[in-house]
C-alpha positions in Angstrom: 4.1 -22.0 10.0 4.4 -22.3 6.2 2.1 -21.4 3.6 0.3 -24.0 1.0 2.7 -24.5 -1.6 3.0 -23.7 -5.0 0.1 -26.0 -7.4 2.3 -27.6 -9.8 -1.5 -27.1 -11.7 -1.0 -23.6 -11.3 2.6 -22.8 -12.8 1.4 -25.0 -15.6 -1.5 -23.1 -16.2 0.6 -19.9 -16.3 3.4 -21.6 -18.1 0.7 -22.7 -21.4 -1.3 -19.5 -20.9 -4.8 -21.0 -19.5 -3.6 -18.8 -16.3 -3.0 -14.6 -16.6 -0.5 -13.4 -14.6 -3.2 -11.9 -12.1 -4.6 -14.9 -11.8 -0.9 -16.4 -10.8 -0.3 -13.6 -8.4 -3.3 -14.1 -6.2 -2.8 -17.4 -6.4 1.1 -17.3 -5.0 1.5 -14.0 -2.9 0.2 -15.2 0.0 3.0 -18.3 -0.1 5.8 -15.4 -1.4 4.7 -13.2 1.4 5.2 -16.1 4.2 8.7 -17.2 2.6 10.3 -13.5 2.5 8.7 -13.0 6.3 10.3 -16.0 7.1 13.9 -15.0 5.6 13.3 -11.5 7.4 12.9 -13.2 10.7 16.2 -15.0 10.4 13.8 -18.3 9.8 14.3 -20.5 6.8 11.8 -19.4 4.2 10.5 -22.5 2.3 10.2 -22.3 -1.5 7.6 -25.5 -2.0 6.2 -26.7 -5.3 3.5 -29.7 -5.3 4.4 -32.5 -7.4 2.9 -33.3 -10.7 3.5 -34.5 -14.4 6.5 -33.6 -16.3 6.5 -30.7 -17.9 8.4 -28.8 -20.7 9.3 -25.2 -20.0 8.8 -24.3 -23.9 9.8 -20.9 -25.4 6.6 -19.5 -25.0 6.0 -20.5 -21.3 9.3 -18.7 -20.4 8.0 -15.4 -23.0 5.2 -15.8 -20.7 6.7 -15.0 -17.5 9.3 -12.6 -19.1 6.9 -10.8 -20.6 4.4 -10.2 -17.7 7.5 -8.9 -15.6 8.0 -6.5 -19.1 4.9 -5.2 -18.6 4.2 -5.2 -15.1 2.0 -7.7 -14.6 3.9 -9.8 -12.7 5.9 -8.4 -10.0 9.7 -9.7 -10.0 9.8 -10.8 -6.6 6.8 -13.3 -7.4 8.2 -14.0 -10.2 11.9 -14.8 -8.8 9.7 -17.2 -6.2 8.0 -19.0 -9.4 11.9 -19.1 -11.5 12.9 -21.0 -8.2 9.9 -23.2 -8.2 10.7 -24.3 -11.6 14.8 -24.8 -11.0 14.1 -27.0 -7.7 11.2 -29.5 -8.8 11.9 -32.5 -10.2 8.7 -32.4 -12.7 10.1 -29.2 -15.1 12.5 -29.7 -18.0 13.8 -26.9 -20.2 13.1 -27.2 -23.8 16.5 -25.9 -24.9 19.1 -23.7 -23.3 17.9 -20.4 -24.7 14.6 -21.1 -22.2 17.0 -22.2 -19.1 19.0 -19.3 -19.7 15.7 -17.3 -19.6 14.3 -18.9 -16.4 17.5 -18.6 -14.9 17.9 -14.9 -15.1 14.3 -14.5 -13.2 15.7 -16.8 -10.8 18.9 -14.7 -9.8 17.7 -12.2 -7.0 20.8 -10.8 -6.5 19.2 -7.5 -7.9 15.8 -7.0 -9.8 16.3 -6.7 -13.5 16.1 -3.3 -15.4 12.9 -3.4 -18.1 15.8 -3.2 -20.3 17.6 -6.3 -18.9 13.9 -8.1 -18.7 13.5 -7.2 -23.2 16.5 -8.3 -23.7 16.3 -11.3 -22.3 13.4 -11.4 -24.2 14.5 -11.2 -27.4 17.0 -13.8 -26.9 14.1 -16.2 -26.9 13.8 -14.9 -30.3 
């Protein structure tokens, strides 16, 4: 059994700012919660994303989720799940490199980032 997927809408609406990060969280941690229970059964956990427009990740979209990790708004593990939304759907584009770099580092879950890691990446978005 798998959990509703991501709303395209959704990580839009978080990306532009229409959405806070609370608002994201409850949205998503019942889908996050399913996918890591999956992986700890030795299931495949499914990272799903509905389809919708193209989008633009912008600067400011990828301050957005940086920043609510910063400041612990946004748990990384939720936010790993919505860095991997973004990598594996068709519909998102980066707007330059300095915002795929950025999306990239919340994607890699090899090891949560230190705050310190999470400004600096930060402030490479300038």
């Amino acid at each position: 059994m798998h959990a509703a997927p991501m709303e395209h809408v959704t990580l839009v609406g978080f990306l532009n700012g229409v959405l806070s990060p609370e608002v994201l969280v409850d949205d998503i941690a019942t889908e996050v919660n399913a996918c890591e229970a999956a992986f700890r059964a030795g299931e495949n956990g499914y990272i799903l994303i509905t389809d919708g427009p193209p989008v633009e990740v912008t600067r400011e979209g990828a301050r957005r989720l940086l920043a609510a990790i910063a400041d612990g708004r946004l748990p990384f593990r939720l936010a790993n799940y919505v860095a991997d939304c973004i990598i594996m759907s068709d519909d998102f584009d980066f707007a330059d490199d300095a915002v795929r770099d950025a999306v990239h580092f919340v994607e890699d879950d090899s090891r949560p980032p230190t705050h310190d890691e999470t400004i600096e990446a930060l402030t490479k978005l300038g």
